[in-house]
Structure formats: structure tokens, C-alpha cells
C-alpha positions in Angstrom: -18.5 11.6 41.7 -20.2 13.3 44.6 -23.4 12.2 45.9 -27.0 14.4 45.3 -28.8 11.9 46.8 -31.9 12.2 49.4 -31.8 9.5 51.8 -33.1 9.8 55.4 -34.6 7.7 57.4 -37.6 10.4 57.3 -38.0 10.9 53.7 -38.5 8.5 51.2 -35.3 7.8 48.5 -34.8 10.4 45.8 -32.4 11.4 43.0 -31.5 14.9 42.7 -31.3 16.6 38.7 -27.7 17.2 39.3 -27.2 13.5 39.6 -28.9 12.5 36.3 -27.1 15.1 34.7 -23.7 13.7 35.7 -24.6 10.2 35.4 -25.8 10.9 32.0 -23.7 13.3 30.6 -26.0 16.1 30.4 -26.5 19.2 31.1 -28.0 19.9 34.0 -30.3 22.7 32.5 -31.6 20.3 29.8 -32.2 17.6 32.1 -34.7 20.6 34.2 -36.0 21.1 30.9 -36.9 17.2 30.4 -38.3 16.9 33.8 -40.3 20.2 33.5 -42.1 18.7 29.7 -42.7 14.9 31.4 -44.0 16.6 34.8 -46.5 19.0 32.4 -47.1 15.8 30.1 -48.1 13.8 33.2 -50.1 16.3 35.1 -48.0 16.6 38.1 -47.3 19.7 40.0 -43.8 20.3 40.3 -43.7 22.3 43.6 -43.2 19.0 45.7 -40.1 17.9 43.7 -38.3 21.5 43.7 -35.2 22.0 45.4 -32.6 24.4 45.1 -28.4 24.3 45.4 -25.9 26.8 45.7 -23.8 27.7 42.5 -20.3 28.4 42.2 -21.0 31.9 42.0 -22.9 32.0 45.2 -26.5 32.4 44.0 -29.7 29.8 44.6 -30.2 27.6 41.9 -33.3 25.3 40.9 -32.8 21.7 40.6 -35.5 18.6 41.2 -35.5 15.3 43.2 -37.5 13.1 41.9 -38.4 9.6 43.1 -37.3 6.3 41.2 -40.7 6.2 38.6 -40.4 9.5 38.0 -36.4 9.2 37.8 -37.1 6.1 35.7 -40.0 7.4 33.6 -37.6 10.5 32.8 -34.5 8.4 31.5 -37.0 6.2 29.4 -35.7 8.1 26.4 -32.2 8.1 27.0 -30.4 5.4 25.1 -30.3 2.2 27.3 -26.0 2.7 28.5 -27.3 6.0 30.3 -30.9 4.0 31.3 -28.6 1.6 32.6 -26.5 4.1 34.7 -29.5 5.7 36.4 -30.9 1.7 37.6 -27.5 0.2 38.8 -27.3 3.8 40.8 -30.8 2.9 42.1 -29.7 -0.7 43.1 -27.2 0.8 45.2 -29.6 3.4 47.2 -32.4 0.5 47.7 -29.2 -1.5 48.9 -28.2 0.9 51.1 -32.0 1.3 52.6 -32.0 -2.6 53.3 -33.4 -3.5 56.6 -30.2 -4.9 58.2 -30.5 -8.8 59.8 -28.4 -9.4 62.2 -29.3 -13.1 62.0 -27.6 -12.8 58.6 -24.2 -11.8 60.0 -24.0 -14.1 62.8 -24.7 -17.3 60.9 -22.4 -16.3 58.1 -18.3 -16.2 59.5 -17.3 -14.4 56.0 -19.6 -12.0 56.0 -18.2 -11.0 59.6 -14.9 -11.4 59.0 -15.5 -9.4 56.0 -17.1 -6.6 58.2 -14.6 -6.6 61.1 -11.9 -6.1 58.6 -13.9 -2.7 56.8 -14.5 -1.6 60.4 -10.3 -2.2 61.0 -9.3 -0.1 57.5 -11.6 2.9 58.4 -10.6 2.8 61.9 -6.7 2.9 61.3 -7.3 5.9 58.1 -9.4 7.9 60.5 -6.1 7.5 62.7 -3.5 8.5 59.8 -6.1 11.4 59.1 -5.8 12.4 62.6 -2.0 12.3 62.8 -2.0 14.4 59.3 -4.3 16.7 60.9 -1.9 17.5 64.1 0.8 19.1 62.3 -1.9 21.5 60.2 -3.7 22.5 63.6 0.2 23.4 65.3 0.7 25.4 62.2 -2.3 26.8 62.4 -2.1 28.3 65.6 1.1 29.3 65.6 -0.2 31.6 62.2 -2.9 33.1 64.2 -0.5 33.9 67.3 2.1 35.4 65.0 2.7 39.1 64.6 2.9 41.2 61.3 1.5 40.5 57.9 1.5 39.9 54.6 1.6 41.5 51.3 -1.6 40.4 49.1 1.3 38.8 47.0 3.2 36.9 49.2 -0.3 36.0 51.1 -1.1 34.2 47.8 2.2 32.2 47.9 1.3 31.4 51.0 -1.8 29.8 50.1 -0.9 28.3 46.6 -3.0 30.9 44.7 -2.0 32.9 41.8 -1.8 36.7 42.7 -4.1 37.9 40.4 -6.7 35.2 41.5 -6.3 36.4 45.1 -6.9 40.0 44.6 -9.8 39.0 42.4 -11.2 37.1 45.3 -10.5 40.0 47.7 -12.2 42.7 45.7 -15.0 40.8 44.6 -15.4 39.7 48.6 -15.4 43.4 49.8 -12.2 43.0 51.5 -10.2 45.5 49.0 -11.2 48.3 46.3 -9.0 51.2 44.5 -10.0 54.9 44.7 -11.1 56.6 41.3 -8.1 56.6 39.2 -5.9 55.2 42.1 -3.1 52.9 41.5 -2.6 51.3 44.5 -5.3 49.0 45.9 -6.8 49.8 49.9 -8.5 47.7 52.4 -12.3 48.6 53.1 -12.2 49.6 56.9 -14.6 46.8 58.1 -11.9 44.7 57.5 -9.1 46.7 59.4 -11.4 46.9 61.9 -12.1 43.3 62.4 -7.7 42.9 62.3 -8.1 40.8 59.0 -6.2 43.8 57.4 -3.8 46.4 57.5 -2.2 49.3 55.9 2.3 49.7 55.8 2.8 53.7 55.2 6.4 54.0 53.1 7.9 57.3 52.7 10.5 57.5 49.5 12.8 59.6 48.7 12.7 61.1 45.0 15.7 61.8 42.9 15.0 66.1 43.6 15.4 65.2 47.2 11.2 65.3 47.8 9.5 62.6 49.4 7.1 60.4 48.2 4.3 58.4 50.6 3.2 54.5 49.4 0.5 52.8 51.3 0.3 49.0 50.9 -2.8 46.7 51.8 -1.5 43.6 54.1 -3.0 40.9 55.2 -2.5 40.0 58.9 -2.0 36.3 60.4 -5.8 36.7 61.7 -7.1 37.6 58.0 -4.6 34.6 56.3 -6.6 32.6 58.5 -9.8 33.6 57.8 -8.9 33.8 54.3 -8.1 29.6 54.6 -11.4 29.1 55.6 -13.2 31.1 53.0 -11.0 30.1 50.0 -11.7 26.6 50.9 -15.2 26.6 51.5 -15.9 28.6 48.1 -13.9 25.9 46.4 -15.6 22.8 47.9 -19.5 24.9 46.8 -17.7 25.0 43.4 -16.9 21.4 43.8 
């Protein structure tokens, strides 16, 4: 589960909507709707708890964070698992706000030990991430160095999409459209421009001996790369 949380050394601990609703099993327009009615019942202006997220489909989107009496005035008619839920998650954000002691952890060899050995793990995963990392990077520049391109096709092989998906993405992303009636699909010229795109001119050769001219949209190494980038950031938003 992801965290929504609010928690700065600046601004006080809050919870966002998007958090209730997971932790309760809600969703997360009924839980604005609950926190709208107690808000109006109590007499408090929501402006200062309003926030906003960005949706999956790229727009703003309201949500609340709200602090733990409001949080906990909210849930008080939930059934007590999903009460329960929403204080154990508080427990653990009042934990994490603890003023730290440092007398604590010297007088108590465990609690050290315990630390030094956390500190160890995350040390030697940040180095296997590292290592995983190297290859990835390599790859990645050789891509961007390389010359020629890609059909749209083999460019979703290459970054384990399904086709259809891919030219969905592209066309809803301004990177390709079809003329008025046209078959084949073409790449806007903002994108050729930029090198993220480019166009393979095929002449055939009909049966009667006439020739027949294809064009086909490709995707360069540059726009594959750019394309990793945007795919993955438009799936972690949806995330």
C-alpha cells in the first residue's frame, strides 16, 4: 500500500482521503462525501483541509487531509475492524514523529545492534540496486547512440506493451494521427522535428507493373527513449 501521508517536520501529521479510502475499503468519492457532511455538520470550513492529486487520466483531482480528530471523528461510524485500521495506522505516524533519544540507544546494546544491522541490509540492497542499475544505464546509452528505428509494432515489443496499447498511447499523446479516411497512421511533425520520429517511404510494385508508394511511422532510438520515460511515469501516476 502506498503512503498518502503528510508528514514534515513543518506541518503538523495528516492523513490524506485516499488513505482512508484504501485502509477502509472505500471508495474514495464516498469517503469525500463523508468528510464533506461531518465538516458541514461540525461547522468547519473545508478550504484548509483541501488538496488535490493527479488521476490516472492526467486531470486534478479533489481529495482532503485531515488531522487525527477529524480522521478519528470521521471513522467513528465505520464498524470498529476499519476504526481499528485507521488508529494502528496513526500509532505508526506518531511513532515515526517520536523525538529520537540518543540516551536510549546507547544504554541499550540490542537496540544498537538491532540498528547497525537495519543500517547493514539497506546499505548492501542499495548496492545490489546499483549493480542492477549498471547494465540498464549501458543499455540505455547504447539505444540512444544507435542508428535507425522502429516500427510502432516492434517498438512495443521492445517495451513489453501490446501494440494496440502503444498506438493508443501515441495518438492520444499527440505523437501520431491518420488523415480523413487514411489507412495508414503518420507522425505529427513536432515530433519529427524533435528526432523522436520518422517516416520509411516504400515504393511497390503492383501486379499491372504500376507502382504503389507506403509511408510508415517509426520510432527512432531517441523517441524509444523518451517513450521509456513517459510510459513509466504515466504508469507509476496510475499507480
Amino acid at each position: 500500500m502506498s503512503s498518502i501521508i503528510t508528514s514534515t517536520a513543518i506541518q503538523p501529521i495528516s492523513m490524506s482521503s485516499r488513505e482512508i479510502a484504501e485502509l477502509c475499503d472505500k471508495r474514495h468519492d464516498n469517503v469525500l462525501r463523508d468528510t464533506m457532511h461531518m465538516l458541514s455538520e461540525l461547522e468547519i470550513a473545508p478550504l484548509s483541509f483541501e488538496g488535490s492529486y493527479l488521476g490516472a487520466d492526467g486531470t486534478q483531482r479533489p481529495c482532503f487531509h485531515l488531522p487525527k480528530n477529524l480522521t478519528l471523528t470521521l471513522v467513528s461510524g465505520y464498524n470498529v475492524h476499519l476504526r481499528k485500521r485507521i488508529i494502528d495506522r496513526w500509532m505508526e505516524l506518531e511513532a515515526e514523529r517520536a523525538p529520537f533519544d540518543p540516551a536510549t540507544l546507547l544504554n541499550s546494546p540490542a537496540m544498537m545492534r538491532g540498528l547497525l544491522l537495519s543500517y547493514t541490509e539497506k546499505v548492501l540492497a542499495l548496492e545490489s540496486e546499483v549493480d542492477s542499475m549498471r547494465d540498464d544505464v549501458a543499455a540505455h546509452e547504447r539505444l540512444t547512440k544507435a542508428d535507425g528505428s522502429l516500427s510502432i509494432t516492434e517498438t512495443a515489443k521492445a517495451l513489453a506493451m501490446r501494440p494496440k496499447d502503444l498506438f493508443q498511447f501515441l495518438s492520444h499523446n499527440g505523437w501520431i494521427y491518420k488523415r480523413l479516411n487514411g489507412p495508414a497512421w503518420l507522425g505529427y511533425q513536432t515530433k519529427c522535428n524533435q528526432g523522436l520520429l520518422e517516416h520509411k517511404t516504400t515504393t511497390l510494385l503492383r501486379a499491372d507493373g504500376s507502382e504503389k508508394i507506403t509511408e510508415q511511422v517509426r520510432v527512432t532510438a531517441k523517441g524509444l527513449s523518451s517513450l521509456v520515460k513517459l510510459i513509466h511515469r504515466t504508469v507509476a501516476l496510475v499507480a
